[in-house]
N, C-alpha and C positions, 0 to 999 in steps of 0.2 A: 603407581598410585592406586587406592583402594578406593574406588568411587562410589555415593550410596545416596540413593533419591530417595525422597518420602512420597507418597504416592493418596490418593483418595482414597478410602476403602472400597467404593463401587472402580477401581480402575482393575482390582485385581478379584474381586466377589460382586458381578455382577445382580444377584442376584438380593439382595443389598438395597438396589434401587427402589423408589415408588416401581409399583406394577405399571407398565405401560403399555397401552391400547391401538399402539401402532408408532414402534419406536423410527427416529428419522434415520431416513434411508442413508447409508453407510456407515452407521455411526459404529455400529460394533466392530465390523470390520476396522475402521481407524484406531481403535482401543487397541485391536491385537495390534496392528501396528507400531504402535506406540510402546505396549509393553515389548514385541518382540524387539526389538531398538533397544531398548533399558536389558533384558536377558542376554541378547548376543553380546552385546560392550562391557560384559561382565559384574553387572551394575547391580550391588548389596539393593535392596528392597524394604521399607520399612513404609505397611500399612498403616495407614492412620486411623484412628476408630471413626466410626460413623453415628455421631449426637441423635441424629433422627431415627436410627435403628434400633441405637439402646433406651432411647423415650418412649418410643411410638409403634416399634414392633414393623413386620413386616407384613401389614395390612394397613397400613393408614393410607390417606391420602396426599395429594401434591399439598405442599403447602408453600408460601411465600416466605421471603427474610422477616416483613414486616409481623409474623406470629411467631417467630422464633426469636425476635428481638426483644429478649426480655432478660433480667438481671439473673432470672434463675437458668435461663439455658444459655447463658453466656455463663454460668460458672460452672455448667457441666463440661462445656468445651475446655475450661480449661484446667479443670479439675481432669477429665480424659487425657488431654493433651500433659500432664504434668510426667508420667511416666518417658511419655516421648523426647521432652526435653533432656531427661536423665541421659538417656541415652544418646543423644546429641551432641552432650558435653562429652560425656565418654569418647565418642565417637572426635568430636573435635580435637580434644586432648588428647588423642593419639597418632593423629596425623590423618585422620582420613580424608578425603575430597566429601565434601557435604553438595553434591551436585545443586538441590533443590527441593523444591515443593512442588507438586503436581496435583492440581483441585482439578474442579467440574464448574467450568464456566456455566451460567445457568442456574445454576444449583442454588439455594437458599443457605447452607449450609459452608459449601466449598467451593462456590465462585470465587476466581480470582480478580477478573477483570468484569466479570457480566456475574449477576442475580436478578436474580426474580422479583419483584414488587408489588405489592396491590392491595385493594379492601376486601381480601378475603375473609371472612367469617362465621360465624350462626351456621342455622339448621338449613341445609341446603335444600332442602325437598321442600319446606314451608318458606323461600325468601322469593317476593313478591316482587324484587328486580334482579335478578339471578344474572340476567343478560347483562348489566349493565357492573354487577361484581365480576364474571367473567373478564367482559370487556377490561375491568381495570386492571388487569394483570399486564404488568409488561419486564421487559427486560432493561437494566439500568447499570452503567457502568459503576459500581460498587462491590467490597469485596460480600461474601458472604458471611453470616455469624463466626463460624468454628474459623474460618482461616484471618477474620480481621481478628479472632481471640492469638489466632496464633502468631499473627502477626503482630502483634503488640508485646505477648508473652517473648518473643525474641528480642523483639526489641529491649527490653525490661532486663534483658539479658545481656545482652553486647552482643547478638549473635544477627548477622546477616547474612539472609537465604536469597535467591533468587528464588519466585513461585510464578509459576506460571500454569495460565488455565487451559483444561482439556478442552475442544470444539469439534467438531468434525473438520471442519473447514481448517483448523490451526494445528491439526494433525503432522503435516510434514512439515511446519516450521518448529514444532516439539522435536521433532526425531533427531532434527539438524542441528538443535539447540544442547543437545543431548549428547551427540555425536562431538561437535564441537569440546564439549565442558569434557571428556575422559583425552582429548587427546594432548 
């Protein structure tokens, strides 16, 4: 069988990412893991673009779901995403195993299970409760923009993926999950 995951854009271009100032400890190391897993089991590979990369460039800052939740960058995801499905079908109408979706739990964008939350806003260097916008950020079991777009767009389709979110911690249940679906 010809097996072929779709993957985050930052799983395979790190660099991709918000810049970060002291990333959590093992996290990169599990990434390779993760991809080495998908390259050894012989596993087709399809990037997914990255919304905040192509909006925001790679200088911006972290941002939450709640700024990116909005009517126009939800149809940039799925305006992105339209090419991907093309190929999906292709890929389905042929016979191939469509393993999955692999996001970034965390992520604002490509949380699968976990995103980001909060009153982020305005000019950060003049906001008079800075500590208290911080504080508001938290993590919330919800998907992220681009992957609840994708996940609806499938839906919309008759097409059902398994998607599951990258973590440090959810690392070797990916691999196994992975290992599992080719055999």
């Amino acid at each position: 069988m010809k097996d072929i995951i779709l993957v985050s854009h930052c799983m395979l271009n790190t660099f991709s990412k918000v810049e970060s100032f002291g990333e959590e400890e093992g996290r990169e190391e599990a990434r390779r893991k993760v991809m080495k897993t998908i390259i050894e089991n012989g596993i087709g590979i399809i990037q997914l673009p990255c919304p905040e990369l192509i909006m925001y460039g790679t200088k911006r800052w972290g941002h939450v779901k709640d700024q990116f939740d909005t009517p126009h960058f939800r149809n940039v995801c799925r305006c992105e995403f339209e090419i991907y499905l093309q190929q999906l079908q292709e890929y389905i109408n042929n016979g191939y195993n469509i393993i999955g979706i692999l996001g970034i739990d965390g992520s604002p964008s490509c949380g699968v299970d976990l995103t980001c939350v909060g009153d982020w806003r305005g000019e950060i260097g003049s906001n008079p409760n800075l500590k208290q916008t911080i504080d508001s950020i938290k993590y919330v079991g919800e998907m992220g923009v681009l992957m609840d777009e994708i996940s609806k767009i499938l839906s919309e389709n008759g097409i059902e993926l398994e998607m599951f979110g990258f973590q440090t911690e959810t690392a070797d249940k990916i691999c196994e999950r992975i290992e599992n679906a080719v055999k």
